[in-house]
C-alpha positions in Angstrom: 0.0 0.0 0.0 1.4 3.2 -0.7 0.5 6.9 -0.2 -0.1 7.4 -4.1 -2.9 4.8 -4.5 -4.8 6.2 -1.7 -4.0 10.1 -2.4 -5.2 12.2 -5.8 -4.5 16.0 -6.2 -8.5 16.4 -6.6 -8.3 14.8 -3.4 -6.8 17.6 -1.8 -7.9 20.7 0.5 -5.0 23.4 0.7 -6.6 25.2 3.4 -10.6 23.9 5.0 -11.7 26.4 6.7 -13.4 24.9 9.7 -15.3 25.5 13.0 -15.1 22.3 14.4 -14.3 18.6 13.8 -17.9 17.9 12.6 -17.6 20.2 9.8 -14.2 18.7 8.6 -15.5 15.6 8.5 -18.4 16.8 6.7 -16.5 18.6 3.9 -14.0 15.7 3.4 -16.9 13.7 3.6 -18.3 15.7 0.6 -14.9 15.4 -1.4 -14.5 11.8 -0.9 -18.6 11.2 -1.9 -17.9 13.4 -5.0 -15.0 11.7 -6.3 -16.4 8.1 -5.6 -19.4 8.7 -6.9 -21.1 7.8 -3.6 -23.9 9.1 -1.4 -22.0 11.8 0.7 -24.7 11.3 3.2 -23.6 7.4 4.0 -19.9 8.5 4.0 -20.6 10.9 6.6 -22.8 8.4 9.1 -20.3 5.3 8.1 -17.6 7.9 9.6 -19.8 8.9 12.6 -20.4 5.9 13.6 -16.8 5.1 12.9 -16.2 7.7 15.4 -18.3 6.8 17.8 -16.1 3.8 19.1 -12.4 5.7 18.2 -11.0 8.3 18.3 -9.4 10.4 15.3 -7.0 12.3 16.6 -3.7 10.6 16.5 -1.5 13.4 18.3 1.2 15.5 17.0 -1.7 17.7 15.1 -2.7 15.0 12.4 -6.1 13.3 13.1 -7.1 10.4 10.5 -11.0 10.1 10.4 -12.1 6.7 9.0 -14.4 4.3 8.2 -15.5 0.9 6.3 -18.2 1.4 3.2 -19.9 -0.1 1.1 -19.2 0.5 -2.8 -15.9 1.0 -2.6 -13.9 -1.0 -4.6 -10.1 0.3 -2.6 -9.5 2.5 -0.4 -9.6 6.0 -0.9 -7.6 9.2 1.0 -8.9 12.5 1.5 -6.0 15.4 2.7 -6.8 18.8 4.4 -5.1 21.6 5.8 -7.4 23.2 8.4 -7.4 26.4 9.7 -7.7 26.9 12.9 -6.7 23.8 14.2 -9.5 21.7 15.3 -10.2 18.8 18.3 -9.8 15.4 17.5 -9.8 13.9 21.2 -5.9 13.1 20.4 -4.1 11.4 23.2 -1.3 14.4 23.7 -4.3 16.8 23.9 -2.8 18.6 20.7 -5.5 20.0 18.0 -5.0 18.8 14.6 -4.3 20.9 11.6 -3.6 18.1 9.2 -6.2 15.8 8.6 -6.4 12.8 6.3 -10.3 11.3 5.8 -9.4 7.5 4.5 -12.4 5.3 3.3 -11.6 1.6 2.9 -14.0 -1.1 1.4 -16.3 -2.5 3.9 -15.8 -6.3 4.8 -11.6 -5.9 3.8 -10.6 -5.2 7.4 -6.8 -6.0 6.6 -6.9 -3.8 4.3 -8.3 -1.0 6.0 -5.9 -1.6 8.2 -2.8 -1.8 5.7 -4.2 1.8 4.7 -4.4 3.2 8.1 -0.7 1.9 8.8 0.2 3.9 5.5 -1.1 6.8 6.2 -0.3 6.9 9.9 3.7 6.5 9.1 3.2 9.0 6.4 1.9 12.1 8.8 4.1 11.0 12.0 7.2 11.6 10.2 8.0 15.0 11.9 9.9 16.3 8.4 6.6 15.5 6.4 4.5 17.2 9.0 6.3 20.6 8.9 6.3 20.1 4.9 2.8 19.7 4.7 2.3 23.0 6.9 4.5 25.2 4.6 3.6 23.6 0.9 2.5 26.6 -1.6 -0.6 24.7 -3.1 -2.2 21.3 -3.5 0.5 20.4 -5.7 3.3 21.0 -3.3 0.7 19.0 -1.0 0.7 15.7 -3.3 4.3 15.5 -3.8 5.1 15.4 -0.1 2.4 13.1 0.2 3.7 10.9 -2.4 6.7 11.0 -2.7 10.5 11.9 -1.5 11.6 13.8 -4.4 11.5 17.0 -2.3 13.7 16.1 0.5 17.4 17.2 0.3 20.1 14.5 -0.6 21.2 14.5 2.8 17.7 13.7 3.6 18.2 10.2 3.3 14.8 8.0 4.9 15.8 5.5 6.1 13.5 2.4 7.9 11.6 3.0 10.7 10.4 6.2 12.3 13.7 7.3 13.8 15.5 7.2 10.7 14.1 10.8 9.9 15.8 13.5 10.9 14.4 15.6 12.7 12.6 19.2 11.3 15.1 21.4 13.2 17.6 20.0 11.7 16.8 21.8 8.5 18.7 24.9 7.7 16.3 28.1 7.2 14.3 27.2 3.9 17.2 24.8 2.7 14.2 21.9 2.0 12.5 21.5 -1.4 14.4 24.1 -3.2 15.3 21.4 -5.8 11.5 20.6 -6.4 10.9 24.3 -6.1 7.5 23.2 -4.3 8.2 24.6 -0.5 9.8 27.4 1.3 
């Protein structure tokens, strides 16, 4: 599973204006409904009642709001930037101001779950995180999303979490001048 087959740029929200969790959800809802071709209605209650026995805030600002339906044929992945920040219940107690709406087929549990791992190792990588904050435009979005080309070639990823290095470490602005999409 990887972060392109789950992520299109008409999948993406530069900047959601929002006034609380419910209404993220309910525009991501709308996104995901639109370019599924599916009832935005039954996206919205699959992910309420989703969220009725979870919690999608997954600390460190990022909050994944999820949920099995029916008529999908693979999962799908919704991305936002929201302004302000909203709360996802998160465990460290931070809002969220990157948010990521996936939608897997219903009855494919491992496969939801394959897609929730994906994503989840995507947005905890703290370089990623401070990318997606700063990107230009949905563009910028997508590539750091999908793909490493905008990391420096010191910038090496390596396996596992810990391999990153960490934001600070980046000189002022010296990330994705190559790709020209950051900074």
């Amino acid at each position: 599973m990887t972060m392109a087959s789950l992520i299109m740029p008409g999948r993406i929200i530069p900047s959601l204006r929002s006034h609380s969790a419910k209404h993220v959800i309910a525009q991501m809802s709308r996104v995901a409904a639109e370019e599924a071709s599916l009832n935005s209605y039954a996206v919205l209650q699959a992910i309420a009642a989703r969220g009725e026995h979870s919690t999608f805030g997954f600390g460190r600002g990022t909050a994944i709001p999820h949920a099995l339906l029916s008529g999908l044929k693979q999962p799908l992945g919704v991305f936002a930037r929201l302004w302000p920040a909203q709360e996802f219940d998160a465990p460290d107690g931070m809002p969220s101001d990157l948010a990521f709406l996936l939608l897997s087929p219903e009855g494919d549990d491992s496969t939801h779950l394959r897609a929730l791992a994906c994503v989840v190792r995507r947005l905890r990588d703290p370089l990623v995180a401070e990318c997606l904050r700063s990107a230009a435009d949905a563009e910028a979005l997508y590539a750091v999303l999908t793909s490493d080309v905008w990391r420096e070639p010191d910038d090496k990823p390596g396996t596992g979490h810990s391999a990153t290095p960490p934001a600070g470490d980046l000189t002022n602005g010296a990330m994705c001048t190559t790709f020209n999409v950051l900074c």
